[in-house]
C-alpha positions in Angstrom: -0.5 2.8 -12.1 1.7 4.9 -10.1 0.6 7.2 -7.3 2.7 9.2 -4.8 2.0 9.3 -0.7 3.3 12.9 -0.1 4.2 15.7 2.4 3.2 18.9 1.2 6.4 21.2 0.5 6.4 24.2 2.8 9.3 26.8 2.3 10.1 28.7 5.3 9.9 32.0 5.4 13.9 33.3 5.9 12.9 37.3 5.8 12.1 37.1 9.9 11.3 40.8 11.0 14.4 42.5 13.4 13.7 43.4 16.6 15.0 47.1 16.5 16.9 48.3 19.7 15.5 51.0 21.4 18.6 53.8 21.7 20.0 54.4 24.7 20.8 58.0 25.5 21.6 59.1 28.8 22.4 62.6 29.7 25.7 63.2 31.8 24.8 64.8 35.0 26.7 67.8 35.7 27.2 69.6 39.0 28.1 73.4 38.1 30.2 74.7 40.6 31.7 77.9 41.1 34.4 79.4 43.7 33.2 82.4 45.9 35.8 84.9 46.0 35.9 87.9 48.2 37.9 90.6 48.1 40.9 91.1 51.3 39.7 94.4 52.1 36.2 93.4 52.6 36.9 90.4 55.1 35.2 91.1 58.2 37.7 91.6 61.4 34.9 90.4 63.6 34.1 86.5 64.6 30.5 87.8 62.9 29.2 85.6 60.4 30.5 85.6 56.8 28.0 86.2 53.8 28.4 84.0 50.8 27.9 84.3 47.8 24.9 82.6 46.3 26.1 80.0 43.1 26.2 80.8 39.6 23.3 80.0 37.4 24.5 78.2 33.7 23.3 80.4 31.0 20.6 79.2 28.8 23.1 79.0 25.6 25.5 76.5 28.2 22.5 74.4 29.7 20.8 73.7 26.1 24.5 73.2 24.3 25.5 70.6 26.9 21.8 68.7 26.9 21.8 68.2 23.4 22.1 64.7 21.9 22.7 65.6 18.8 26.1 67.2 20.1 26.9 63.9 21.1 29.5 61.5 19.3 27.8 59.9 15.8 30.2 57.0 16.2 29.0 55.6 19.1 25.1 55.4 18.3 26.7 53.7 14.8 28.4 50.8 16.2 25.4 50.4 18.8 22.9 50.2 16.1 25.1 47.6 13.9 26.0 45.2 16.5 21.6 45.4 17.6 21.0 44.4 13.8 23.6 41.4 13.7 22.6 40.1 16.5 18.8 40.0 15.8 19.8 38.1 12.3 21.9 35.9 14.3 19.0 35.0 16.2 16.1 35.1 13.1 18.8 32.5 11.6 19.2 30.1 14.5 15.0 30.4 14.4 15.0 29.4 10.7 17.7 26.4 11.4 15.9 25.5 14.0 12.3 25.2 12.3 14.0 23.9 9.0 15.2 21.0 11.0 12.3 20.5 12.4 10.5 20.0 9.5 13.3 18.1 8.0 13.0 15.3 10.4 9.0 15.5 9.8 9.4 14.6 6.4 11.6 12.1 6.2 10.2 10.0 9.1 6.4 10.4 7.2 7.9 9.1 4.4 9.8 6.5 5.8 6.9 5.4 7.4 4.8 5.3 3.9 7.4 3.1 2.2 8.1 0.4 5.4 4.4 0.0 5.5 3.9 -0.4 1.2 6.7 -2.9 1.1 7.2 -4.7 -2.6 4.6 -1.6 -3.4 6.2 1.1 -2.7 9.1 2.9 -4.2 12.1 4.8 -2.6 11.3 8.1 -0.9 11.8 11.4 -3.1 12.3 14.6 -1.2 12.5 18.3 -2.1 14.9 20.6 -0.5 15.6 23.9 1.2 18.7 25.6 1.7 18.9 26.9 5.2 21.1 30.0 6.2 23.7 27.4 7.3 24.6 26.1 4.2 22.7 22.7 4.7 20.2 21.6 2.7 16.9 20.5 4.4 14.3 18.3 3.3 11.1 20.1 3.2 8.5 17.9 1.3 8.5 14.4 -0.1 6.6 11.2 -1.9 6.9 7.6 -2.0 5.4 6.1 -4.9 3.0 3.5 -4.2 1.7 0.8 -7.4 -1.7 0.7 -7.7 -2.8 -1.9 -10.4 -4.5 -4.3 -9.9 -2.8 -8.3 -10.4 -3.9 -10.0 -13.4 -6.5 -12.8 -13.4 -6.1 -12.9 -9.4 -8.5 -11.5 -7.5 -7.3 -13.0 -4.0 -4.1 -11.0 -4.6 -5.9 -8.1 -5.8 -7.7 -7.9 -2.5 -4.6 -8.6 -0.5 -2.5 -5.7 -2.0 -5.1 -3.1 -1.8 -5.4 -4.0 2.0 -1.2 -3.5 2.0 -2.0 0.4 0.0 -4.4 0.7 2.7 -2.1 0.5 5.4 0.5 2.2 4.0 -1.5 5.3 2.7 -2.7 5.4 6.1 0.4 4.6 8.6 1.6 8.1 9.6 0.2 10.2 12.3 -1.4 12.9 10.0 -2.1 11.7 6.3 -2.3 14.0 3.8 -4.8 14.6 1.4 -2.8 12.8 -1.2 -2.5 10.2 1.2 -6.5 9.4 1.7 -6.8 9.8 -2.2 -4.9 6.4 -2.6 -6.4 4.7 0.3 -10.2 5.5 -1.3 -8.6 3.8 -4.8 -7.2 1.0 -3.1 -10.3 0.6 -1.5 -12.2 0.6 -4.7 -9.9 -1.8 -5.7 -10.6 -4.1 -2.6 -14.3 -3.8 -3.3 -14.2 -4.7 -6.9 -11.5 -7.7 -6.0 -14.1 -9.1 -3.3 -17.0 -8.5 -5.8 -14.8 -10.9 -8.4 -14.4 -13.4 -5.4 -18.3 -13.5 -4.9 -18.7 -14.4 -8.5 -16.2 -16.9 -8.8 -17.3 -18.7 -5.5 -20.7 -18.9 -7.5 -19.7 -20.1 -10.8 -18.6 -23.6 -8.8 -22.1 -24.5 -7.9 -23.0 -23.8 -11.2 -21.0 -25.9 -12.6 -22.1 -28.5 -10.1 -25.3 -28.9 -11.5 -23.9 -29.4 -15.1 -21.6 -31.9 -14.2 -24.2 -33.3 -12.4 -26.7 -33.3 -15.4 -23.8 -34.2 -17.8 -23.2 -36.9 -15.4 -26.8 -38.1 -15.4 -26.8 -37.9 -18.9 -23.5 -39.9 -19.8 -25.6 -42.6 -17.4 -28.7 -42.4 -19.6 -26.7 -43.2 -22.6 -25.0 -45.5 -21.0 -27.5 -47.8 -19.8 -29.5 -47.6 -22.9 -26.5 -48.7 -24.5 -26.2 -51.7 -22.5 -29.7 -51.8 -23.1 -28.9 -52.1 -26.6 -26.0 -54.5 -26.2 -28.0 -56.9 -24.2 -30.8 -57.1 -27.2 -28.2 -57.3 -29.4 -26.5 -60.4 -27.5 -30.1 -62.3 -27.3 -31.2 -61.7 -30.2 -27.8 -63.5 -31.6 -28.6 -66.1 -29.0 -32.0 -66.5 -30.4 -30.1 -66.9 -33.8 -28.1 -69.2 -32.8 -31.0 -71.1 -31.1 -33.0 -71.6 -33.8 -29.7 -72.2 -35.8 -28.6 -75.3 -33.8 -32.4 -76.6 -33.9 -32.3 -76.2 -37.7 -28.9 -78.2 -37.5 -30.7 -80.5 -35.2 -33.3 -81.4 -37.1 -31.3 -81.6 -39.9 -29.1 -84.2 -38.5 -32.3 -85.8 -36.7 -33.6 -85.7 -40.6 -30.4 -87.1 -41.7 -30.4 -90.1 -39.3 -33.6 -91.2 -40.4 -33.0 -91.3 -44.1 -29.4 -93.1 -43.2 -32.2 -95.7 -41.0 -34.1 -96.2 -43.5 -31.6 -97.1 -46.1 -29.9 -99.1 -44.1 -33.2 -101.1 -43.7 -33.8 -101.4 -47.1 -30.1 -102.5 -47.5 -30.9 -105.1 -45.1 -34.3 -106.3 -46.4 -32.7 -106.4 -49.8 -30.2 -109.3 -48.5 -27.1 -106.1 -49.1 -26.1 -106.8 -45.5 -26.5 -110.0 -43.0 -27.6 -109.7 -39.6 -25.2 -109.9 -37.7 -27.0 -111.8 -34.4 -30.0 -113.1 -34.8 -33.3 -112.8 -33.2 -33.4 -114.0 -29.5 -29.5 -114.4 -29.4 -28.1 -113.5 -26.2 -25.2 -112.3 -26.3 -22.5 -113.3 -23.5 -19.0 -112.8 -24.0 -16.2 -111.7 -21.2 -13.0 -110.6 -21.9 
């Protein structure tokens, strides 16, 4: 069973609101100035003191026409206003770069860390990608995936790879929620792997005791076997007791009859004796 360890996929937002230049206006300051002229017949011949001529007012029509901005060149606020808006999306760019990279780095290094820590687990890290306003494309979500079956007829090494899932699910900084999903399965696993280990460590003792009762009772047969075998061998001994006294007295039996003919042999003048009665014999060789 395959199972990912991801980073969420965020896409940046690249439609960064300008900042809009305020316009700069200024209003040129002009001095109004006029020449007092007075007429040569109506200079004064005396050192007295000369009266001037106050200064000339603008007319309303003058003052309003040059205070206008709106009579001012169109060109100039143009330009101005361009180069404000380029530089404000040179600078929401840089931003994005700068966050896109960011989170580029992020990715990569939490799913680095996923696969180091799942080892023969864990598959090679996938990523998605962003273009930035640069050209480059940045990684901005990922997944390793991460095996979680369980090993056939093995609970030991069950146990042992859930523990490794563990680990590895949890090994970044901030795991995902994806990431505490597979940890709570290979913890299940872990559970059901030591649960599996309980019952085998039983099943030993159990069969203990049979092999001790089969034991006791291969002994039981055994010694009434023997048992057997020794009646068996006694009772053929017995046989063969009675057997040889039967063959005993037979021969004892024969003997005698062979005695007694030989006695009637003798007594019937058959055979001679060969020493006679109160003859000693004495004879060395």
């Amino acid at each position: 069973m395959q199972v990912s360890l991801a980073t969420g996929s965020h896409a940046l937002n690249t439609n960064e609101p300008l900042n809009t230049l305020g316009r700069n206006s200024s209003a040129a300051d002009r001095a109004l100035s006029s020449s007092s002229s007075i007429p040569a017949d109506t200079l004064p011949t005396s050192p007295s003191t000369i009266p001037t001529t106050p200064p000339v007012q603008p007319s309303s029509d003058t003052a309003s026409a040059d205070t206008n901005p709106n009579n001012k060149d169109p060109s100039l606020g143009s330009d101005a206003k361009h180069a404000s808006t380029n530089n404000a999306e040179i600078e929401a760019e840089s931003q994005q770069v700068a966050e896109l990279a960011t989170r580029d780095a992020e990715v990569r290094q939490h799913e680095l860390t996923h696969a180091a820590a799942g080892g023969q687990y864990a598959g090679a890290p996938t990523f998605e990608y962003q273009r930035g306003p640069d050209g480059r494309l940045y990684a901005v979500g990922g997944e390793v995936s991460i095996d979680t079956s369980s090993v056939p007829d093995d609970p030991q090494a069950t146990l042992e790879k859930a523990e490794v899932i563990m680990r590895a699910a949890l090994a970044v900084a901030e795991p995902s929620s994806q990431d505490r999903s597979v940890a709570a399965q290979a913890a299940a696993m872990a559970s059901e792997a030591r649960a599996e280990l309980a019952r085998q460590n039983q099943e030993p003792d159990d069969n203990s005791a049979n092999q001790i009762e089969t034991q006791q009772l291969s002994d039981e047969q055994r010694a009434e076997e023997l048992e057997k075998q020794k009646a068996e061998l006694e009772e053929q001994a017995q046989d063969q007791a009675e057997q040889r006294n039967e063959y005993n007295q037979q021969l004892a039996e024969v003997n005698l009859k062979l005695a007694e003919v030989h006695q009637k042999l003798i007594d019937a003048g058959v055979f001679k004796k060969l020493f006679n009665e109160g003859f000693v014999f004495d004879e060395r060789v």
